[in-house]
C-alpha positions, 0 to 999 in steps of 0.5 A: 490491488493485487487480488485484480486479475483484470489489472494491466501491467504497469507499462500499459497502465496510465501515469496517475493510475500508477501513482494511485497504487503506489500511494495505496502501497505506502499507506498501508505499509505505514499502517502496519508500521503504526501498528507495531509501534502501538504494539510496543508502546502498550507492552512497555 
């Protein structure tokens, strides 16, 4: 969500909203972590 120059800043922002984008961030960061891992487990 970082490419939305209309977002409010956090503290404006509605609680489950808020939560909606920490929940985005989490999920792409496993995503990337998932794809290392399969990364490495094709080197092997």
């Amino acid at each position: 969500m970082s490419g939305n120059q209309n977002a409010m800043p956090a503290k404006t922002q509605p609680p489950a909203l808020v939560r909606y984008e920490a929940m985005c961030k989490a999920i792409a960061e496993c995503h990337r972590v998932d794809e290392v891992k399969e990364t490495k487990g094709n080197l092997k």
